[in-house]
N, C-alpha and C positions, 0 to 999 in steps of 0.2 A: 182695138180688138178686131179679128177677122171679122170678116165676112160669114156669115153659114146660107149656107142653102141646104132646103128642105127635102126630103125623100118622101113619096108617098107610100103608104103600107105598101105592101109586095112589090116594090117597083127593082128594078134587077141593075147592079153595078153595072158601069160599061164596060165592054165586054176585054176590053185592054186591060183595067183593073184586072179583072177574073185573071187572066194572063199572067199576071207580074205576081199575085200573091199565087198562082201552081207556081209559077218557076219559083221565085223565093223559098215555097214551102220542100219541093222537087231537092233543089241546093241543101236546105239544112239538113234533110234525110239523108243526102248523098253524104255529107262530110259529119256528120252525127257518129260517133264513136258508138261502138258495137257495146248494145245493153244500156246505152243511156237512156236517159229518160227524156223524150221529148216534152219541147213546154208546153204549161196546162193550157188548153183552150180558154179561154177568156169569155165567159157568161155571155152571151148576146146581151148588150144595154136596151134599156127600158127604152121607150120610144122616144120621149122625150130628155135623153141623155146621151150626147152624141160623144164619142171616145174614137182618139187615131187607132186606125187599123192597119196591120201588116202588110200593107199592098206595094213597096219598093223595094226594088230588086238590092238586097246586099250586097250579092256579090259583082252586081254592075255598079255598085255604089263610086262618087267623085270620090277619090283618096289622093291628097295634096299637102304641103308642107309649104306654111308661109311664116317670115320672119316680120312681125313687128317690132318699129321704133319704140320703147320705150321711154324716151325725151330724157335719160339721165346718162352718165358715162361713171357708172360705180369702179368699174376697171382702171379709169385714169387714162388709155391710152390716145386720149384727143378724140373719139369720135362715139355717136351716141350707141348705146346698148340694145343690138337686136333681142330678142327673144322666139325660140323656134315654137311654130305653134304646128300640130297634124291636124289633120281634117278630115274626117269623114261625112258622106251628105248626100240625100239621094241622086242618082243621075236624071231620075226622070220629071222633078220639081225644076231641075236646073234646065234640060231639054225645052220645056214648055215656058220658063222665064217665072216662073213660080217663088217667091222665097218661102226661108222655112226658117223655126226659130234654133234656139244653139241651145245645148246642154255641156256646160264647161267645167273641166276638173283641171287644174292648174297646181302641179305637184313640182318636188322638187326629189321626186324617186325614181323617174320614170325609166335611167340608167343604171344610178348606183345599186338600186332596192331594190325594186319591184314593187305591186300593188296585188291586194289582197289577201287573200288563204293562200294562194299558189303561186306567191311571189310572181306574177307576170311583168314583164318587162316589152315597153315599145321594142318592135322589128321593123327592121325595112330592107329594100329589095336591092337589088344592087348598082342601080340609079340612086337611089338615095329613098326612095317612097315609100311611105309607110306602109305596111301590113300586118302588124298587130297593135292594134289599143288594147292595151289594158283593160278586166274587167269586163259587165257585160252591156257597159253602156249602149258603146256603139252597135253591139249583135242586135240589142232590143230595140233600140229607139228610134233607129235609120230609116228599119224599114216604115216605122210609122210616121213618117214623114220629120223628122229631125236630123238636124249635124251633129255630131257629137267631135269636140275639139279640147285636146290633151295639150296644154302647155308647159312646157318647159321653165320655171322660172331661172331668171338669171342667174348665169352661172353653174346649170346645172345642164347634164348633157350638151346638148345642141346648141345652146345659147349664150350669147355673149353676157359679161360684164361679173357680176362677185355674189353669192348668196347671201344674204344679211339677218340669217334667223329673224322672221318675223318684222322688218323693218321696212323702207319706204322702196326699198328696191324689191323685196316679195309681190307688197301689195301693189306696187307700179307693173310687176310683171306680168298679173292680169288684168290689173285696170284700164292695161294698155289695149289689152285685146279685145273687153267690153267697146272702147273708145274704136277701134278698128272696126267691129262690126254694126258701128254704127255709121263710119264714114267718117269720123273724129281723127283717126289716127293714122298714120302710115305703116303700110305692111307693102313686103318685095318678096319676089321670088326665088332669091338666094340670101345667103348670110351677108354677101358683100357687095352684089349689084345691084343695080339700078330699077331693075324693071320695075315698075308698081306692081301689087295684086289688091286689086277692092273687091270688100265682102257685100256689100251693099249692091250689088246685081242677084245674090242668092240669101242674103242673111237679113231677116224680119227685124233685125236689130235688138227683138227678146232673148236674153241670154239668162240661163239658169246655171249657179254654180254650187258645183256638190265636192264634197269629198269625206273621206276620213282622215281624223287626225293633222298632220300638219297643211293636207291639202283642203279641209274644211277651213284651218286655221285664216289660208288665205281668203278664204270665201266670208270670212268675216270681218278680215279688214277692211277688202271690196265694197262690201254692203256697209262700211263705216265711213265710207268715201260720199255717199251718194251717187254715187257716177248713173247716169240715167242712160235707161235700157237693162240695168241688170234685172230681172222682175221679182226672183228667189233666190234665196239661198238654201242649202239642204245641208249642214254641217255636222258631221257624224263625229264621235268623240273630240272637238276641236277645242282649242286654246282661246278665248276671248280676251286675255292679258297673257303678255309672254313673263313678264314679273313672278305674276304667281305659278306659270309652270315652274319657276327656277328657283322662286323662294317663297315660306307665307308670313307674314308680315314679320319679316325681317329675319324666321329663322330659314335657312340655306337647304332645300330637297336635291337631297344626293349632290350631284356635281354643276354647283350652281355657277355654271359661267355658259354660253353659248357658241361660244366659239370655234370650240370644237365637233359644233353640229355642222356649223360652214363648212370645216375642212371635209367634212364625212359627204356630206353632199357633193358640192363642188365637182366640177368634173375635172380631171387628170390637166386637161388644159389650163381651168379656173387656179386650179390647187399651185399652178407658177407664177401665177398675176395677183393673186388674192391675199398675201401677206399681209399687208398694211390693212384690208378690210378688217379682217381678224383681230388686227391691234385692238383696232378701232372701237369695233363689239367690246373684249375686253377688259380696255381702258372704260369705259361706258357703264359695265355693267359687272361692280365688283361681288366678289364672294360676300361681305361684309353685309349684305342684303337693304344696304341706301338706296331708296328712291333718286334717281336718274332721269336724264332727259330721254337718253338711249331706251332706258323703260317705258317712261311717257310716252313715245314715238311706238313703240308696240304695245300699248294698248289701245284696244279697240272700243271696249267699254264704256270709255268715254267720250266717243263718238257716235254711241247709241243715237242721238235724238236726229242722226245725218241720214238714217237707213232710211229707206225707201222701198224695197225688196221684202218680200211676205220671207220668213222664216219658220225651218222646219229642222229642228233639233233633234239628236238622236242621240242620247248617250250611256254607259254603263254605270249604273252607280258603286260598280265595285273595281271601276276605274282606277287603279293606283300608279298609271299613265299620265295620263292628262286626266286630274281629279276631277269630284262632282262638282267641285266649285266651279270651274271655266264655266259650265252652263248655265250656273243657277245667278252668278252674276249676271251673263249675259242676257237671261231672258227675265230678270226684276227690270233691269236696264230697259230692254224694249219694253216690255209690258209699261213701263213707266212713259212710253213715248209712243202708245197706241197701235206697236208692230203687230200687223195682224201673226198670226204662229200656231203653230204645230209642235208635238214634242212627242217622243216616245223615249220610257224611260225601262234600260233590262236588268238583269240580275248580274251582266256579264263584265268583265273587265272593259280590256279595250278592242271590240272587235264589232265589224261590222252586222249591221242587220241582216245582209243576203245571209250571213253565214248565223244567225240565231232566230229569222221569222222569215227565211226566204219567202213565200210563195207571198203570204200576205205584205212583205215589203215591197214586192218588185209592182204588185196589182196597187196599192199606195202610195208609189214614187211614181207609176204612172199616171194613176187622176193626179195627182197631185200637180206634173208638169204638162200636164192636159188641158187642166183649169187655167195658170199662171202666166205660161206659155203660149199656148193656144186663145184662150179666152174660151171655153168649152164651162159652162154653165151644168158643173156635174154634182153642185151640192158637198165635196169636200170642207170648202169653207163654211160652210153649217154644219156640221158632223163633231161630236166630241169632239174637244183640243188633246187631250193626252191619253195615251194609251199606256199601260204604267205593267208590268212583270211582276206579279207579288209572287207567284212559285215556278220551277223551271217549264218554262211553254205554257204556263198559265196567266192571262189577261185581265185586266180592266180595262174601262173606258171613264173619261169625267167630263163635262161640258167645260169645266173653268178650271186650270190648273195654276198655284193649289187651288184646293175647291172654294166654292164661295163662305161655307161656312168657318173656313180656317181663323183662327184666331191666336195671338201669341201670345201664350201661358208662361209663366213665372216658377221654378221649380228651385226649390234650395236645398242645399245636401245638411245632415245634423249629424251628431254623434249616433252611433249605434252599439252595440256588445264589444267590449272590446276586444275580442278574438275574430268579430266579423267584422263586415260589411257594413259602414254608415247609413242612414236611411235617406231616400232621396221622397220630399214632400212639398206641401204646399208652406207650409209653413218655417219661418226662419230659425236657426240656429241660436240658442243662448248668446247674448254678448259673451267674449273671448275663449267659446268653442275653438277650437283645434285640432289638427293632423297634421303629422309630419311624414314627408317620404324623400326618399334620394333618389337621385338619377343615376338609371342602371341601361348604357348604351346597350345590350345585350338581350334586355327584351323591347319586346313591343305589345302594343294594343290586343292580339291574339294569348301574348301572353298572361297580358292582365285581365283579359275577359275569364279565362279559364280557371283562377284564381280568386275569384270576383270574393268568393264565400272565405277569405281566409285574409285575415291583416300580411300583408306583404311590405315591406319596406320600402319597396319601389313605385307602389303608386298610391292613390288617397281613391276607395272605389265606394259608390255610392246607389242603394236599392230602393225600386218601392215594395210594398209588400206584391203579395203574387195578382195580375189582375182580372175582376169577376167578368170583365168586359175587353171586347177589342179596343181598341188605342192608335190612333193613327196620326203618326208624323208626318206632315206634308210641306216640305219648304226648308227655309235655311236657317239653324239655328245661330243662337250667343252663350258663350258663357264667361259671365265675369267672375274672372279670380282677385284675391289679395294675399301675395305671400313675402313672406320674407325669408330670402336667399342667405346661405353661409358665405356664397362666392362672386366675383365678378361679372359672372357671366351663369346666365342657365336658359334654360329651352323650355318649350310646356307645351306638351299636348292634351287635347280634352277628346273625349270618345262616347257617343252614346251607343248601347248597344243593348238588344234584344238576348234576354236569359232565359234558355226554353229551347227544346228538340226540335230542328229543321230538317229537310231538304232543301239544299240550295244550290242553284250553279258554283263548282269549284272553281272561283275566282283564280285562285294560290295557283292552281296546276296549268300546265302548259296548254295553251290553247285558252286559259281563262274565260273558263265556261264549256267551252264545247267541243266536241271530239270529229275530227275531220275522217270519213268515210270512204270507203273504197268503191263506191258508185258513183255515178256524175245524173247530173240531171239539165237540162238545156232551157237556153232562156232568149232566145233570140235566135237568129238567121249565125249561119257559119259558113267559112271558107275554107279554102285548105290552110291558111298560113294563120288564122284567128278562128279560134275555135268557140262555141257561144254555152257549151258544155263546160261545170265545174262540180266539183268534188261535194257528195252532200255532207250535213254535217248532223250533229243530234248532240242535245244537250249533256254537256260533262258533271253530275250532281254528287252530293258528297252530304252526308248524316251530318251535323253539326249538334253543338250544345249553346254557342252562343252566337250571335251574328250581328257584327261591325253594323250600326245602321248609318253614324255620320262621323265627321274625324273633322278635327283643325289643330293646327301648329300658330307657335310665334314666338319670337325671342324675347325674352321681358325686355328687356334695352329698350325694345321700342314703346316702352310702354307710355312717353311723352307726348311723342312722336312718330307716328307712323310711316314717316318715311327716313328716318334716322334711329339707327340704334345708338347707346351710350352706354358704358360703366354703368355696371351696379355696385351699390355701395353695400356690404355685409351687415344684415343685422338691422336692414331699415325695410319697410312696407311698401308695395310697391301694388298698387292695380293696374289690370290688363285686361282687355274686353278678347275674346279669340273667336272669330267667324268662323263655324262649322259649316261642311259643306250643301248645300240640298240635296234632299231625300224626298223620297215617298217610302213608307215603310207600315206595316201593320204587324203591331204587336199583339199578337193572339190571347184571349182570356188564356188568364193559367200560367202564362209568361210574367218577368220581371222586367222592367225598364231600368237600366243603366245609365251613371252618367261615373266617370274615370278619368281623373285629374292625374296624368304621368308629366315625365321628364322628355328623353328620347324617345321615339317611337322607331324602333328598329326596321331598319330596311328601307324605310319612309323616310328620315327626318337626321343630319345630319347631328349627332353630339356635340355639345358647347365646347370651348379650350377648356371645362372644367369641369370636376361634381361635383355639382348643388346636392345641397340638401335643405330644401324648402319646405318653410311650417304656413300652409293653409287655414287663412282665418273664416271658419264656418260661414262665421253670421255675414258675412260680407263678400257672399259668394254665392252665385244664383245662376241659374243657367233659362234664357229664354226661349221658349221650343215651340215652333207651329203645329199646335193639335186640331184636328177637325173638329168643330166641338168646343175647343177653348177648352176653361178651368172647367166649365161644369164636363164637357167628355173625362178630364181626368179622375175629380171627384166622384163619377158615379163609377169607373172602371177601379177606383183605389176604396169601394166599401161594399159591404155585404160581401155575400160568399160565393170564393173563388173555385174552379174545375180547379183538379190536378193536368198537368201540360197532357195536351195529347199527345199522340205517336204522329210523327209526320207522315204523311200518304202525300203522293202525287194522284195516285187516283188512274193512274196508266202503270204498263212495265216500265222494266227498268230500262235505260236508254241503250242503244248496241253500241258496241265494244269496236275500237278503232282505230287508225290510225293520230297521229297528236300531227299539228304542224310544227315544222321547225322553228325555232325562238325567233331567228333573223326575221324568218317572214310575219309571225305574230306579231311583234313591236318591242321587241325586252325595254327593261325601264333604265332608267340613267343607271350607272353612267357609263352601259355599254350601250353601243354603237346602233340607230336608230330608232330609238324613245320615242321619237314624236309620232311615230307613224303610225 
């Protein structure tokens, strides 16, 4: 942990300070876009709460370009795998012999893609040197005395050797670099010669690794490494198994092979040497949704208890990206092995926090790598653990996520009217109760929530009566089925869902949640060639009737074996346990609680070689679900007398009208062309 030294009341920076944050401040006005919004000033901290301040100059900031050794040759061709790594960092820490610590995003976009709402993509100059990073890392955090360093993984842009979706060559690609700034690893000054470059005359060896999506993804393999010096990680919508991005227990989501995310990444170079990597992937990692070694090797999960590094998760529950499941595994996982963590949970798809709680994320990402980073004793770490979105731009907080009271209740579906809806209760179904339904690739879950009140063919849908009381889901559900199939082969999804009038972020629509604006707002120091100005956004909301609260998929096949599907035989019983994803969710008095036994879940969930049609045996079919509260929360919200549903209020206007981001830069889902991001 640093060093601090103390200020006494009114005592006045020296006078160089003053200096470096006018000019810094002078610079961002000068190259600030006409009608932006400069950034909020930052509350003066309490006396006893010390917080990095804007006092180095950006645009004199060191900006350099170093390749480390990765120790592997994925490429094949005899020698080891550099990886290009940018750097930005103050010049005047480095001047005085000062180190400072690293805040690391290690992506595999930084060419092909881009990063964020406005698709930004690294620049450099015509030396070779970089001049724009991505995002507003480096605009914010330089000047407060931080590096901020964009690595390349292998094979993508800059850097040598093959991309491996998620595999020993991703997370080598910044492990490598955690290892280099600590003096562990070799780093040179070009791709191909000699000269050394050591980080360890400017680099504290504390490294902080962030990203969204595929580039959190790495940031949690890293932290699954233990590799020491990394101190956080901060993973925004990320993959914690690459398994279950691609399949859930053994049924196939969209285009379950990987290998064609290599090629899509890959740089134009990679994409001539990379063939055989690809095999490789594919061979490894069949459609057929078999647990693999190739799998094994990209789970991260199960190197929970290796982490070391505090964790600070950020994800959308309405994620149909990288699902709610990646996190809710990932932090049972830690939590099971003491990770200290953070979590915020939004309404939104798959999109980052600057762009759905900017102001309050950026002032939170900063205590946050202030605290970890620094060693700055600013009470973070005592402060609620989850911050949770129950309506669009409206908040909670909880000390313990789920909460401490959470309990896991018992819920069984029974016969109900036969023109309706089954009833979902506490108590079990008759012996050899029954519903029958067929698999209809053409709908999905949307379709059957809207249907919920009408016997449909397609799915087996289950109620409680309406309730007198709220009802909150917190955590990862079960639901065990037993049915018996007409076919070889069938699919099954389970969906609990919220029956009753909302406003909710429109997940479904482009931007997934939120509408991109035609003003900018600034967030840090800017140059002419990196601008610290980006586009505002404001929540995209939509009237609903019913609202997805949790989902899970799974092949019956696997119903032996979890890591092997097999033949089903027609006409025989089969039970299957299906992990829904975690949620946080509050079902409002007046509302119904759902639970919805389909086939396919369209859009989401790949159709078997066949149609089933599966009879559901009641009594032997329960679904296990974390209520705040336990069985008595359900009990007292399922008796005495219930409101009629209210009208949904936000309680503000209505959000303004805007521009949408283009699909590419948003993340489209499989199995077009950059999903993970």
């Amino acid at each position: 942990m640093p060093m601090r030294t103390r200020r006494t009341r009114g005592a006045r920076p020296p006078y160089g300070t003053l200096v470096a944050a006018a000019t810094a401040a002078l610079l961002a006005t000068l190259v600030t876009p006409a009608g932006a919004r400069a950034e909020p000033a930052a509350p003066a901290p309490a006396t006893a709460v010390k917080e990095s301040r804007p006092v180095h100059s950006y645009a004199e900031a060191v900006r350099e370009s170093v390749w480390v050794d990765t120790g592997l040759d994925g490429d094949g061709d005899g020698r080891a795998d550099r990886v290009a790594v940018d750097i930005v960092r103050p010049r005047e820490t480095a001047a005085t012999g000062r180190k400072v610590p690293v805040i690391m995003d290690a992506s595999p976009y930084y060419a092909c893609c881009g990063r964020g709402n406005e698709g930004q993509k690294k620049t450099y100059d015509a030396d070779g040197k970089p001049v724009q990073f991505p995002l507003y890392y480096d605009n914010y955090f330089v000047p407060r005395g931080y590096a901020f360093v964009a690595v390349d993984l292998a094979g993508t842009s800059r850097s040598d050797g093959c991309d491996d979706v998620g595999g020993r060559s991703d997370v080598q690609s910044a492990r490598a670099v955690v290892d280099w700034l600590n003096g562990r690893a070799r780093g040179y000054t070009s791709r191909t010669g000699d000269t050394r470059s050591r980080a360890t005359t400017w680099s504290t060896g504390n490294v902080g690794m962030i990203g969204k999506s595929w580039d959190g993804t790495v940031a949690n393999g890293v932290a699954a490494t233990g590799v020491e010096g990394l101190k956080t990680i901060v993973p925004i919508g990320a993959i914690s198994s690459w398994y279950d991005y691609f399949h859930s227990q053994g049924a196939p989501l969209y285009n379950a092979n990987p290998s064609w995310l290599s090629a899509y990444v890959n740089s134009p170079e990679a994409q001539t040497r990379c063939g055989a990597v690809q095999d490789r992937i594919t061979a490894g990692t069949p459609y057929s949704g078999d647990r693999t070694p190739a799998w094994t090797e990209r789970d991260h999960v199960r190197n929970a208890d290796k982490v070391r590094a505090s964790v600070f998760v950020v994800h959308g529950q309405q994620d149909l990206n990288v699902r709610a499941g990646q996190f809710g595994q990932w932090w049972d996982a830690l939590a099971a092995q003491g990770v200290e963590r953070k979590i915020w949970l939004s309404q939104t798809g798959h999109v980052d926090p600057f762009d759905f709680r900017r102001a309050d994320w950026v002032r939170t990402l900063h205590r946050w790598f202030d605290h970890y980073l620094l060693g700055y004793d600013n009470g973070i770490d005592r402060e609620p653990v989850a911050d949770i979105e129950r309506a669009p731009d409206v908040w909670t907080t909880d000390r313990q996520w789920p909460p401490r009271t959470t309990a896991t209740t018992t819920l069984r579906p029974a016969p109900g009217e036969p023109a309706g809806p089954g009833r979902l209760g506490r108590a079990p179904a008759a012996p050899g109760a029954t519903t029958t339904f067929t698999d209809d690739p053409g709908l999905g879950e949307l379709d059957w929530a809207v249907r919920i009140d009408t016997a449909t063919p397609e799915k087996a849908g289950f109620v409680t009566r309406p309730l007198s009381r709220d009802l909150r889901v917190s955590g990862s559900s079960k639901v065990t089925v037993t049915v018996t199939p007409t076919t070889t082969t069938a699919h099954l999804s389970a969906v609990l869902v919220d029956l009753g009038p909302a406003i909710i972020r429109d997940y479904n629509a482009p931007g997934e949640g939120i509408t991109t604006l035609t003003g900018r707002s600034c967030w840090g120091a800017s140059t002419p060639g990196d601008s610290a100005c980006y586009k505002d956004t404001a929540a995209r909301t939509t009237n609903v009737g019913q609202t997805v609260v949790s989902r899970g998929w799974a092949d019956l096949g696997t119903w032996a074996d979890p890591g092997r599907g097999r033949p089903l035989t027609p006409g025989r019983a089969y039970t299957l346990t299906l992990d829904l994803a975690a949620t946080d969710h509050v079902v409002p008095a007046g509302h119904r609680l759902a639970l919805i036994v389909g086939g396919t879940d369209r859009d989401l969930l790949d159709p078997p070689s066949s149609t089933p049609t599966l009879t559901l045996d009641l009594s032997r079919t329960s679904a296990k679900i974390p209520l705040v509260g336990g069985a008595g929360a359900f009990i007292r919200a399922t008796t005495g007398p219930h409101p009629a549903p209210a009208a949904p209020s936000l309680g503000a206007a209505p959000a303004p009208r805007g521009t949408t981001p283009p699909a590419a830069v948003d993340g489209p889902r499989l199995p077009a062309p950059g999903s993970a991001r």
